[in-house]
C-alpha positions in Angstrom: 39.8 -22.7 17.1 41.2 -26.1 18.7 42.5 -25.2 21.9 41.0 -23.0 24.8 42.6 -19.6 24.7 45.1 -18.9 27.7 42.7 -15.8 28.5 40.1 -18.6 29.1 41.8 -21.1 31.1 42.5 -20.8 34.9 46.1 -19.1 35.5 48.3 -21.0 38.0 51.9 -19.3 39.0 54.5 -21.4 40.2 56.5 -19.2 42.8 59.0 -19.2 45.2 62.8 -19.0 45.8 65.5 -20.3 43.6 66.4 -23.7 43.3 63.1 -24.5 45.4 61.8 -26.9 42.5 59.3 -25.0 40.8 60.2 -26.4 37.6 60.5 -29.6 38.4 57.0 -29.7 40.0 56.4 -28.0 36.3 57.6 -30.9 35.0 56.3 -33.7 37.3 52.3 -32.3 36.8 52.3 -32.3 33.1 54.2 -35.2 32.3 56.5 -33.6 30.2 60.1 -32.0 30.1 58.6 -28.5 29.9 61.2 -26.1 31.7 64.8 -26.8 31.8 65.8 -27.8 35.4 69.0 -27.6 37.2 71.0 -26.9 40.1 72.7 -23.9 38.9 70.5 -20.9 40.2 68.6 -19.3 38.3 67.9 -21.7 35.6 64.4 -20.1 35.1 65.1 -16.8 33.6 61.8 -15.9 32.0 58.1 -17.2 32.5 57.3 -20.2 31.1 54.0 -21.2 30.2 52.5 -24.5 29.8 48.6 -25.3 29.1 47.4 -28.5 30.0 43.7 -29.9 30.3 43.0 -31.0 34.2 39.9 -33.5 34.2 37.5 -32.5 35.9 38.8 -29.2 36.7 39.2 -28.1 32.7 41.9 -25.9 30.5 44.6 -24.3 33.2 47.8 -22.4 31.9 50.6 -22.8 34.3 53.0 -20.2 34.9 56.7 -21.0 35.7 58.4 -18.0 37.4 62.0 -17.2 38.2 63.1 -17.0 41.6 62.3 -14.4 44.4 65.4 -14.1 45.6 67.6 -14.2 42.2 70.7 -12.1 42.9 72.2 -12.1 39.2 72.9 -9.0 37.4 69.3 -9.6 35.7 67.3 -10.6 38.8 65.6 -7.4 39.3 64.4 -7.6 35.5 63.2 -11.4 36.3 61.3 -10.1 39.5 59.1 -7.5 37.4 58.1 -10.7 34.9 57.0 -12.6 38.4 55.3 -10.3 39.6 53.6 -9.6 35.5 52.8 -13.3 36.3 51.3 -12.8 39.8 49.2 -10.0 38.8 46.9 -12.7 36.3 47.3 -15.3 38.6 43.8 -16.8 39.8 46.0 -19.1 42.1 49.4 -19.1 43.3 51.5 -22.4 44.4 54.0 -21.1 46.4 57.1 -23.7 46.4 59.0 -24.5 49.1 61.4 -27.1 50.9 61.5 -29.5 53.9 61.2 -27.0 57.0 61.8 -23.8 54.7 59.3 -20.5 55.5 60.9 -17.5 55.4 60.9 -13.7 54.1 61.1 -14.4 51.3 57.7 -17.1 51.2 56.0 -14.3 53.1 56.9 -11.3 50.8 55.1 -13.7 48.3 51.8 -14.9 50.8 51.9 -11.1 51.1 51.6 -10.6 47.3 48.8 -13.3 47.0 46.4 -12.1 50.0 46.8 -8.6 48.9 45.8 -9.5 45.5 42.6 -12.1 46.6 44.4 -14.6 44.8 44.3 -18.1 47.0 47.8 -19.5 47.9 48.4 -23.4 48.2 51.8 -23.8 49.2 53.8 -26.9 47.7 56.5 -28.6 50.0 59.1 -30.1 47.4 62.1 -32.3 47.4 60.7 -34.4 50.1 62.7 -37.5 49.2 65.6 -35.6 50.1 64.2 -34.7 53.9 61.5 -35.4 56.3 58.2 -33.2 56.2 57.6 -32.7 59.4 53.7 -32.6 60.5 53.9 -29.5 62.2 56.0 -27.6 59.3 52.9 -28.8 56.6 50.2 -27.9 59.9 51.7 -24.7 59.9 51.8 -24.1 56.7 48.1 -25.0 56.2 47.1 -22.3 58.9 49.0 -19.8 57.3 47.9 -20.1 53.7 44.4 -21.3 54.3 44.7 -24.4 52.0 46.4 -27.7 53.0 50.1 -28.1 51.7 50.5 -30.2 48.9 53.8 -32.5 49.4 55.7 -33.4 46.3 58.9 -35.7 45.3 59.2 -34.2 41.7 62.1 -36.7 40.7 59.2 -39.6 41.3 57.8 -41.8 39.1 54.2 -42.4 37.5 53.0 -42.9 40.5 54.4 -39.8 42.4 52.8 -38.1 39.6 49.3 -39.9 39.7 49.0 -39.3 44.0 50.0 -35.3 43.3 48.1 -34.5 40.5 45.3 -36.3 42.2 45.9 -34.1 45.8 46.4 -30.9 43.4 43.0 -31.5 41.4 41.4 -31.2 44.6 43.0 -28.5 46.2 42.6 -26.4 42.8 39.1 -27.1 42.7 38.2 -26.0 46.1 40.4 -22.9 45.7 39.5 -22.2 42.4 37.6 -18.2 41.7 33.7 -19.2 41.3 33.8 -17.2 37.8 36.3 -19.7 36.7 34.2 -22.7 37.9 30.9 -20.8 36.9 32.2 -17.8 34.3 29.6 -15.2 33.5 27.2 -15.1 30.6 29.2 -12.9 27.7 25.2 -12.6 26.1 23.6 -15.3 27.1 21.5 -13.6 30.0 20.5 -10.5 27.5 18.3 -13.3 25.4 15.1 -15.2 26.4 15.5 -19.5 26.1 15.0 -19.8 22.0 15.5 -16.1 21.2 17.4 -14.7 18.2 20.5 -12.9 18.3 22.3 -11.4 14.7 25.8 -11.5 15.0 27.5 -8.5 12.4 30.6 -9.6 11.7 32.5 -7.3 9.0 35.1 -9.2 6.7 37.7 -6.3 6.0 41.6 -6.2 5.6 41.6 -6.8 9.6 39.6 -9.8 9.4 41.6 -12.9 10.1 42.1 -15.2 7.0 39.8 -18.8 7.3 38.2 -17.8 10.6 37.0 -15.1 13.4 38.3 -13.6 15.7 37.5 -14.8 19.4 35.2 -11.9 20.7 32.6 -13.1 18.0 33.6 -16.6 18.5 32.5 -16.7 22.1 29.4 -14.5 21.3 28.7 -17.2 19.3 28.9 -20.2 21.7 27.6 -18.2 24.7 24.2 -17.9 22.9 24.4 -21.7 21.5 25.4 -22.3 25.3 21.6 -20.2 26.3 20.0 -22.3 23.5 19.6 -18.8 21.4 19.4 -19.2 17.8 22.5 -17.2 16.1 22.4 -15.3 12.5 25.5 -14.4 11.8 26.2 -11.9 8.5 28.4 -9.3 7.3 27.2 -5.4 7.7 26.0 -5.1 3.9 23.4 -8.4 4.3 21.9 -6.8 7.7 19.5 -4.6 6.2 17.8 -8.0 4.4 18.1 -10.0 7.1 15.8 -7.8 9.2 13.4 -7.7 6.5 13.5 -11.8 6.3 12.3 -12.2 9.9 9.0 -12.9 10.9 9.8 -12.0 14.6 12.0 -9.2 15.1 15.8 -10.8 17.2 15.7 -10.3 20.6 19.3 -8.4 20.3 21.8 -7.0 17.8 25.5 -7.2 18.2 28.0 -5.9 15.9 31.8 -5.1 15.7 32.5 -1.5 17.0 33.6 -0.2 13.7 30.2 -0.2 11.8 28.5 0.7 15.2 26.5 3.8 13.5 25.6 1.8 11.0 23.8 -0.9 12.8 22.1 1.7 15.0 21.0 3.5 11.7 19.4 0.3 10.7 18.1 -1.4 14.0 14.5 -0.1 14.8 14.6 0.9 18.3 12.4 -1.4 19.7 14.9 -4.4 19.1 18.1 -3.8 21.8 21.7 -3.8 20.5 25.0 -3.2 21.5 28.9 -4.5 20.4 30.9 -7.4 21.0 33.4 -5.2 22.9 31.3 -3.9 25.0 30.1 -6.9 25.8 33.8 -8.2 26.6 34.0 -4.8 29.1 31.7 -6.5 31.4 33.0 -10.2 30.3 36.7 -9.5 31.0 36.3 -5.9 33.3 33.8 -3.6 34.9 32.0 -2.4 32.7 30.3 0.7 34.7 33.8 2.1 35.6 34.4 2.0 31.6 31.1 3.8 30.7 32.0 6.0 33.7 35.9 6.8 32.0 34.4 7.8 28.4 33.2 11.2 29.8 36.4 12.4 29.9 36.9 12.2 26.2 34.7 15.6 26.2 37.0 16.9 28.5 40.3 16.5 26.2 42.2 19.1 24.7 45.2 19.3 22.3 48.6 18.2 23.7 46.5 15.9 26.8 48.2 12.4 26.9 46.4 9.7 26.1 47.5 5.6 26.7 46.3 3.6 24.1 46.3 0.0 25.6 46.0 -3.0 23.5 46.6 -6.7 25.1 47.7 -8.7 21.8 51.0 -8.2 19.5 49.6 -7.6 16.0 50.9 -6.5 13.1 49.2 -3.3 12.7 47.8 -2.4 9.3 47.6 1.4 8.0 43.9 1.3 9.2 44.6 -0.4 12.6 41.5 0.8 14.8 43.9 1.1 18.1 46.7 3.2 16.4 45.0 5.4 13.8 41.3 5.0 13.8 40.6 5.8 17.4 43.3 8.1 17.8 41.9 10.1 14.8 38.7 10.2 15.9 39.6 11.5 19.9 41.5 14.2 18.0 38.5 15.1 16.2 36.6 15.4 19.8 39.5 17.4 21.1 40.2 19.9 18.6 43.5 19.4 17.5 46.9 17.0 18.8 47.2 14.7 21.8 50.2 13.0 22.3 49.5 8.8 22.2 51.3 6.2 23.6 51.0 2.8 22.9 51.3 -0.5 24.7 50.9 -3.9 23.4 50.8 -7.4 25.2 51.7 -7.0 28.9 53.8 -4.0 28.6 51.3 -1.8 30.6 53.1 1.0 32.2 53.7 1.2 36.0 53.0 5.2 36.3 50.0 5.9 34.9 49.3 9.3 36.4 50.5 10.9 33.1 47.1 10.3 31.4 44.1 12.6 30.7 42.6 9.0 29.7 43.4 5.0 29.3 41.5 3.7 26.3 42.1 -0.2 26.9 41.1 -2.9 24.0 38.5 -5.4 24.9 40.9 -7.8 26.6 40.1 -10.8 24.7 43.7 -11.9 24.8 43.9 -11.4 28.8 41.6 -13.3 31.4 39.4 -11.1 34.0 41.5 -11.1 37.1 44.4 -9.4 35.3 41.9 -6.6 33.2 40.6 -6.1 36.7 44.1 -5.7 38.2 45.1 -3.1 35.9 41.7 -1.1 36.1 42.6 -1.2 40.1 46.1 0.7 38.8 44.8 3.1 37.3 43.4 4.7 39.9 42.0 7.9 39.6 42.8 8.0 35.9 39.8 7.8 33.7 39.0 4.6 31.6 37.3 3.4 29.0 37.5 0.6 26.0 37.5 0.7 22.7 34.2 -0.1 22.2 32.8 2.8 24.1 35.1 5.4 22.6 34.1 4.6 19.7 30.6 4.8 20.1 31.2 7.6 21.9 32.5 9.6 19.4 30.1 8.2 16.9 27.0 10.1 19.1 25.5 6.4 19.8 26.6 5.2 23.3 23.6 5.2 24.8 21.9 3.3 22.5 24.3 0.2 22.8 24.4 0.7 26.5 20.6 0.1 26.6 20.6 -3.3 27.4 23.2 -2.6 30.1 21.1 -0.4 32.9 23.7 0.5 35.3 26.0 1.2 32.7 23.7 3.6 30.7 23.2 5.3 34.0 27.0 6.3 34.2 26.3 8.9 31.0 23.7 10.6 33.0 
């Protein structure tokens, strides 16, 4: 892997009314003609994403949204893909003009405060009026950050002074998990312990490489100075009998879960690289918590099957047949299954006995989070933990995880 995953870099969505220069700012910060501009509104018509690398700040993925006030036949269609983009947001740049604060900036202040997602606003177009000190005062009391003030037809130099105001204002409204992101393993291993990584090479198995679950399991424990084995499920069984010192932890992919346990003496802890990812990426004792309910599903109950990536899914895929199979084995006979993939999570989710969501590699914590605070009432779980589940051995990869474990009891 060469670049930093968009799940992994901080989320910033450019918002505010149409025509207020949100692509152009786009434009001006990265250096690049990235999003057509123009005065026709509603140029933007669909989110456009850019990463870019901010020194010292890191990887950031900005997020180019259509206007909030786009009237066209399709606005209401554009507003639902803003508002996709809003809900993964870690920070919001609201974009604005010389003297202009209205409904519509508050509707989307509104949004941002209700979500805990910091707001810096962005006055634009300032060449072509005055910023008045008590417009950008004002502003600054109302967002809580200080407005950043932008000509985004400059030069090098325009670009240079904002970048250099924006750097600043990112970093000191920037989430702590971003600045400081949580251990995916590294905390479950003593400084120099041993972790085996199981990593199955099947027909799912990306050709020349891993996939990134296993990939960050492996640099999290090179990041604790851990020393990593990594071996496919057939070489485990020697591997164990080739250490002098038991590993300090086991993790394998969820699909040969039994297997491992079979095989792991209990004395050595183990668990799975999605479950690791449901406290990585969600909260992971409101997913241990949602698995009960797969005991208490019966034939014709709907289930949502909710995956974050766009596969191609293969005869064998473990969201489409394997789970489903085995949650009709727990039930006794039919559910009915939907299926979502990439950000197409449904808006009513009261249908569902139960939401079994993947391990959200693809998608970065705030937005797991937000859709785990839609669900509501709804039990769920992840696919890691359903599958254990149904394979009798939950408990035993939820060891290492004590408040989690405790959620079965």
């Amino acid at each position: 892997m060469i670049g930093t995953p968009k799940s992994l870099r901080l989320q910033i969505a450019l918002v505010g009314r149409v025509n207020s220069g949100k692509s152009s700012f786009l434009n001006l910060v990265s250096g690049q003609r990235v999003a057509i501009t123009s005065s026709l509104r509603g140029t933007t018509t669909d989110v456009v994403e850019k990463a870019q690398e901010l020194i010292p700040l890191g990887p950031v993925l900005w997020m180019d949204t259509a206007g909030t006030d786009d009237d066209s036949p399709l606005g209401t269609e554009r507003g639902k893909r803003t508002l996709q983009a809003i809900d993964r947001a870690d920070i919001m740049l609201i974009v604005t003009t010389p003297g202009i604060w209205g409904e519509a900036e508050e509707t989307l202040l509104g949004l941002a405060n209700a979500r805990s997602i910091p707001a810096i606003p962005v006055v634009n177009q300032c060449d072509t009026a005055e910023c008045g000190e008590g417009f950008l005062d004002s502003l600054a009391k109302k967002c809580g950050n200080p407005p950043i003030t932008a000509n985004s037809l400059g030069g090098d130099a325009e670009r240079d002074r904002v970048l250099t105001e924006l750097k600043t204002a990112l970093l000191a409204a920037a989430p702590e998990e971003f600045l400081t992101p949580p251990p995916m393993l590294g905390d479950l291993l003593p400084r120099g312990g041993l972790v085996v990584l199981i990593v199955p090479i099947d027909i799912q198995a990306p050709k020349g490489r891993l996939i990134l679950p296993q990939v960050q399991a492996l640099r999290d424990a090179l990041d604790a100075d851990a020393l990593v084995m990594t071996v496919k499920e057939d070489q485990y069984t020697r591997a164990l009998a080739n250490f002098k010192t038991p590993p300090d932890l086991v993790v394998c992919d969820s699909q040969v879960v039994d297997k491992m346990v079979a095989e792991t003496p209990e004395s050595i802890p183990c668990t799975t690289f999605s479950i690791l990812l449901s406290r990585l990426k969600g909260d992971i004792v409101r997913l241990a918590a949602g698995v009960k309910a797969i005991s208490e599903l019966h034939p014709g109950d709907r289930v949502l099957m909710a995956e974050a990536c766009t596969h191609h899914a293969t005869h064998e895929d473990i969201g489409r047949v394997k789970i489903p199979r085995l949650l009709e084995k727990q039930a006794g006979g039919k559910l009915e299954f939907d299926f979502s993939g990439g950000r197409d999570f449904p808006e009513d989710l009261s249908p569902y006995k139960l939401i079994v969501h993947c391990g959200s590699c693809m998608l970065n914590r705030r937005e797991t989070l937000r859709r785990l605070e839609r669900a509501g009432k709804t039990p769920v779980t992840n696919y890691g933990m359903a599958i254990s589940y149904c394979r009798g051995v939950l408990k035993r990869v939820l060891s290492p995880f004590p408040d989690a474990l405790k959620q079965l009891t």
